[in-house]
C-alpha positions as CSV (number, residue, x, y, z in Angstrom):
1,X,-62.5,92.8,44.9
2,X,-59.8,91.1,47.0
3,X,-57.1,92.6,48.0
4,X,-54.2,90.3,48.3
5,X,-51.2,92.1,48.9
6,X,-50.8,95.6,50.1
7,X,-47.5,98.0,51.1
8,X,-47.6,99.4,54.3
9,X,-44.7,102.4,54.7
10,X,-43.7,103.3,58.0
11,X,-44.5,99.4,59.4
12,X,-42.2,98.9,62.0
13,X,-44.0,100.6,64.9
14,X,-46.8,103.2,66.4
15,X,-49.6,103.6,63.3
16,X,-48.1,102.0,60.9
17,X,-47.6,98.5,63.3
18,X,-51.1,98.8,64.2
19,X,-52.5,99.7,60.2
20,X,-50.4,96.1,59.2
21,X,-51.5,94.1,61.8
22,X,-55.1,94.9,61.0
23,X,-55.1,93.9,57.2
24,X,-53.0,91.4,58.6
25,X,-55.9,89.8,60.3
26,X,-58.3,90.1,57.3
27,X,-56.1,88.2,56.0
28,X,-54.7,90.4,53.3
29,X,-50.5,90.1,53.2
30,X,-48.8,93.2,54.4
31,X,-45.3,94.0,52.6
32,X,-43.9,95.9,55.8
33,X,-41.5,98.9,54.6
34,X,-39.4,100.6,57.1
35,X,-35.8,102.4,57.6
36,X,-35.2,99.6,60.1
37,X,-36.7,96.7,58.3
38,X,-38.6,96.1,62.1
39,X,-41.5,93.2,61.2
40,X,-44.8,94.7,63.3
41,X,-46.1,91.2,63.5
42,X,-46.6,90.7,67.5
43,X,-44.6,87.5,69.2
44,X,-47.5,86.1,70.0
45,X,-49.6,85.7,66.5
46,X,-50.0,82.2,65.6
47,X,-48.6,80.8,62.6
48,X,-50.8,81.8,59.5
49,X,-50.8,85.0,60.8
50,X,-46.9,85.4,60.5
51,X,-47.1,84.5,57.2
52,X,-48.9,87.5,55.9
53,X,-46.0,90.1,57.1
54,X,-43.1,90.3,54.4
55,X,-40.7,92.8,56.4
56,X,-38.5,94.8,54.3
57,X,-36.0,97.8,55.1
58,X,-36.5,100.7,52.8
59,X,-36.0,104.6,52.5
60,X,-39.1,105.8,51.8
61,X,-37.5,109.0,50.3
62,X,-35.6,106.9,47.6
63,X,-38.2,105.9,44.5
64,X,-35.5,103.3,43.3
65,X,-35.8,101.9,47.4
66,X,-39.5,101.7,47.0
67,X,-39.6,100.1,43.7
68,X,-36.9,97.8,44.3
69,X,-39.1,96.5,47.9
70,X,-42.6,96.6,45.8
71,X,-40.9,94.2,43.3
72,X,-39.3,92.1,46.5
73,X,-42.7,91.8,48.2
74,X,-44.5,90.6,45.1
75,X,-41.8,88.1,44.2
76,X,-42.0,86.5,47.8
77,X,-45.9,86.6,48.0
78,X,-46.6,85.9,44.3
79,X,-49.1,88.0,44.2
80,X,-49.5,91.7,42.8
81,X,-49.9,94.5,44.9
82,X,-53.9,96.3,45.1
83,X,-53.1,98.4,48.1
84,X,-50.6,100.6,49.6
85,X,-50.8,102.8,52.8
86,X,-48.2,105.6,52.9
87,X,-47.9,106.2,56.8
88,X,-44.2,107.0,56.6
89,X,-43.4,110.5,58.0
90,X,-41.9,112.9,60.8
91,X,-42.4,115.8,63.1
92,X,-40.2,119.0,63.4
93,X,-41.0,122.0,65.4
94,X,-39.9,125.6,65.8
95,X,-40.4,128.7,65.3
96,X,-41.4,130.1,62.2
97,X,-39.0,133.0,62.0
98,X,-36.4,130.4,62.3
99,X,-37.2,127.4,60.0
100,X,-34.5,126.6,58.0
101,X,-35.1,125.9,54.3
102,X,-33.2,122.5,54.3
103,X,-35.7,121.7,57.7
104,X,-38.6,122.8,55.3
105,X,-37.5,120.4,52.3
106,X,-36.5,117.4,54.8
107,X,-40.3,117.7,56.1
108,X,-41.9,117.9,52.3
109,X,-39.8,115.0,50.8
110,X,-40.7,112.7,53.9
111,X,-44.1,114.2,54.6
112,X,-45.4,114.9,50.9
113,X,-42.8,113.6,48.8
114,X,-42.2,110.2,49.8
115,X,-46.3,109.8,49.6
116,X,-46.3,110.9,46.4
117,X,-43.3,108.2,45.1
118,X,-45.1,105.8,46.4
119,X,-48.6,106.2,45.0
120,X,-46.6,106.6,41.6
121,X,-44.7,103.3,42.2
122,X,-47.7,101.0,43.1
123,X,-50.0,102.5,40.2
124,X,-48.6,100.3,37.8
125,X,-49.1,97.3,40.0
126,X,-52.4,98.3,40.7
127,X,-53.5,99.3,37.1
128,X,-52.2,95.8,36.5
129,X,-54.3,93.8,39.3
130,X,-57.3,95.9,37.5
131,X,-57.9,97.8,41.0
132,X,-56.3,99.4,43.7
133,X,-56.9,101.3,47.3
134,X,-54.4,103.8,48.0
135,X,-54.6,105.6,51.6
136,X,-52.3,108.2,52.2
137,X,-51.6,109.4,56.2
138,X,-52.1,113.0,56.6
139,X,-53.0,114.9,60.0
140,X,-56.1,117.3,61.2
141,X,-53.4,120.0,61.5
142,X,-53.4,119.9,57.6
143,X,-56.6,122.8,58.3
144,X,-55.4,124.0,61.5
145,X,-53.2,127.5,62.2
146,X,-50.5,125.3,64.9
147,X,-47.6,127.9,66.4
148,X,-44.0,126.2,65.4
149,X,-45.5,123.9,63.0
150,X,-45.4,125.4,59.9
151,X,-43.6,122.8,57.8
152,X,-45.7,120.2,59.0
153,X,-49.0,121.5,58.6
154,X,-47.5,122.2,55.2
155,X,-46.7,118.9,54.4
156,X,-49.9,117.2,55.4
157,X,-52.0,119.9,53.7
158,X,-50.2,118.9,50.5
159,X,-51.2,115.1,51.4
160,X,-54.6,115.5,51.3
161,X,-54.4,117.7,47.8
162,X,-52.0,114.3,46.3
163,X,-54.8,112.7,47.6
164,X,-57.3,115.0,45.6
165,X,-55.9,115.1,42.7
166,X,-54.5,111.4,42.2
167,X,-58.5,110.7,42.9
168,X,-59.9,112.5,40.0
169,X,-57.2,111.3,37.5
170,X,-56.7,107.4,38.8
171,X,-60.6,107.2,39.1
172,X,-60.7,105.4,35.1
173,X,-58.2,103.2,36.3
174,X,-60.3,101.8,39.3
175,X,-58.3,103.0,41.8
176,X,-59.2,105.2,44.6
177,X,-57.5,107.5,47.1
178,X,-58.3,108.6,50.4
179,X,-56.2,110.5,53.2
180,X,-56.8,109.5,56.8
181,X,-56.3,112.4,58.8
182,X,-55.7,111.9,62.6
183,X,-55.2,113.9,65.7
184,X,-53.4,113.0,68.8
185,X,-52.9,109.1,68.7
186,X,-50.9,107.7,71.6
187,X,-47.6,105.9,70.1
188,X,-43.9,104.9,71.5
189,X,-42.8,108.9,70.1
190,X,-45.4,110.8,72.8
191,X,-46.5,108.3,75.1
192,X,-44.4,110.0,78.0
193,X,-45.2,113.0,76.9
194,X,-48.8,112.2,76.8
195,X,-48.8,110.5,80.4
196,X,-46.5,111.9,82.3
197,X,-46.4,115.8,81.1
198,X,-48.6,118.4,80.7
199,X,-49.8,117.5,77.2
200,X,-51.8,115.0,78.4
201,X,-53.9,117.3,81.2
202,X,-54.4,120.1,78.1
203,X,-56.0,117.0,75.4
204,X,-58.0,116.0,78.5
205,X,-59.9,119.2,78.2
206,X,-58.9,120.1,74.6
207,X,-60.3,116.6,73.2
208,X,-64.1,116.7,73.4
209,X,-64.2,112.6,74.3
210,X,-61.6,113.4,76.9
211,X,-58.4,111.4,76.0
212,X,-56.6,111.1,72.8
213,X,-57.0,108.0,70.0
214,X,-54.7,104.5,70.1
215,X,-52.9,103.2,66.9
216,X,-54.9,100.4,66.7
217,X,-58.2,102.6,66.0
218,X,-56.7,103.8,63.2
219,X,-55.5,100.5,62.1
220,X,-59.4,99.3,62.4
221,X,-60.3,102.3,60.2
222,X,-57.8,101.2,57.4
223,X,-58.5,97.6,57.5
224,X,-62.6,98.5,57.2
225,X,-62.2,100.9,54.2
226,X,-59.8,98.2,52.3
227,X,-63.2,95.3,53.1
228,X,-65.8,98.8,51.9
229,X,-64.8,98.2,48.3
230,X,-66.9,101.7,47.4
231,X,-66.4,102.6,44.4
232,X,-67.6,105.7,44.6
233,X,-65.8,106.9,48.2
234,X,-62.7,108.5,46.4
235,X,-60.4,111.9,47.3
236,X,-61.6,111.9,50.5
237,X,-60.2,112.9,53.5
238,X,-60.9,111.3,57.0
239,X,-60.7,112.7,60.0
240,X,-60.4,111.0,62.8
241,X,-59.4,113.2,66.2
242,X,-62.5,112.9,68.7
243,X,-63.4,115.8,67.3
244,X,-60.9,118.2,68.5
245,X,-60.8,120.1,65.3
246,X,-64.2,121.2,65.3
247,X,-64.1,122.7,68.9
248,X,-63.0,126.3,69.6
C-alpha cells in the first residue's frame, strides 16, 4: 500500500523536521503543519525533493485549523491523505503541589487533545484511501514516576491509551495506530542544555549507550514503519530511549 500523502504536526523543527524529511525522502509528500507555518525541507534538497513538503501554519489545538489544512494539503497535492504523525506538543515543569489546573489543561489539550483531533480528522481521509498509518508521539516518561512532571507524564500516558484504543476500533477500517515513545533526543529546545549543563554529564551515565538519541533516528524509525505495511503491528507503543527506561 502506498502512501502518498501524509500530515506531519509539529513540522517546522527538532522531531517533527527530522520525521518530514524522512517520508520526504521515500518519496511520500509531507503536508507540514505548524504554529509558524516553518517548511522543514533543508536549503540544500534538490528540486523533487522540495516538492514533496506542502508547508502550512496551523493550531493544532483548533479541529476547525486542522481540518481546514488537511483539506488545503489534499487540494495542492491531489492526492488523499493515508498517513498522519501527531508530533505536536510541549513541556511544562514544576512542582506538583503547585500545578495550576489551567497549566494541567494547556498540557492535555496540546499533549493529548490535539492528538486526538487529529487522528479523528484524518480518519475520514484515510477510511476513504481504503488504509491509513496513524503514529502518535508520546514519551518513555508516559511509565515513569518524573518529580515536577506530573502533567506531562499525564498527557503522554493518555497518548499511548488514544493510541490503544483507536487500534482496536480503526483495525476493520484498515488503519493502524502506533505511539512512538522517545527519551532524551537532542533538539534546538535542550541542545544547550544537553551540551553545556549538567544534564548532559547525568544522561552520560543515566543512558546505558552513553549519550542521548538525534531527531533524525526518530525520523528513520517513522519513515521504516510507514514502508513495514504490517498489518498486524497495531496499538503499539515504541520505545525508543537507549534503553534508559529499563535501568534502575
Amino acid at each position: 500500500m502506498k502512501h502518498h500523502c501524509v500530515i506531519v504536526t509539529g513540522a517546522s523543527r527538532g522531531i517533527g523536521a527530522a520525521v518530514a524529511i524522512a517520508l520526504a525522502e521515500t518519496g511520500i509528500t509531507v503536508g507540514c503543519l505548524s504554529r509558524s507555518g516553518q517548511n522543514p525541507c533543508p536549503s540544500d534538497a534538490d528540486e523533487s525533493l522540495k516538492q514533496r513538503f506542502i508547508a502550512l501554519a496551523c493550531d493544532v489545538t483548533d479541529r476547525d485549523a486542522i481540518s481546514a489544512a488537511m483539506q488545503k494539503v489534499a487540494e495542492i497535492t491531489h492526492h488523499d491523505i493515508s498517513g498522519i504523525v501527531n508530533n505536536a506538543g510541549i513541556h511544562i515543569s514544576g512542582p506538583s503541589e503547585d500545578l495550576a489546573a489551567d497549566a494541567f489543561r494547556q498540557m492535555m489539550d496540546v499533549n493529548a487533545l490535539a492528538v486526538l483531533q487529529g487522528c479523528q480528522v484524518a480518519y475520514p481521509w484515510m477510511v476513504k484511501a481504503g488504509h491509513g498509518l496513524i503514529i502518535n508521539m508520546g514519551s518513555f516518561y508516559d511509565r515513569l514516576g518524573i518529580k515536577h512532571n506530573l502533567a506531562y507524564c499525564a498527557s503522554k500516558a493518555a497518548v499511548g491509551a488514544i493510541t490503544r484504543c483507536l487500534a482496536v476500533e480503526w483495525a476493520q477500517k484498515n488503519i493502524r495506530v502506533l505511539n512512538i515513545a522517545p527519551g532524551y533526543i537532542v533538539t534546538d529546545l535542550n541542545r544547550d542544555a544537553i551540551e553545556q549543563g549538567p544534564l548532559g554529564a547525568f544522561l552520560a551515565k543515566r543512558i546505558p549507550r552513553g549519550a542521548p538519541g538525534q531527531p533524525q533516528e526518530i525520523g528513520q524509525l517513522v519513515a521504516h514503519l510507514f514502508a513495514l505495511n504490517s498489518a498486524f503491528m497495531t496499538g503499539e507503543t515504541i520505545y525508543i530511549d537507549g534503553a534508559q527506561s529499563l535501568t534502575d
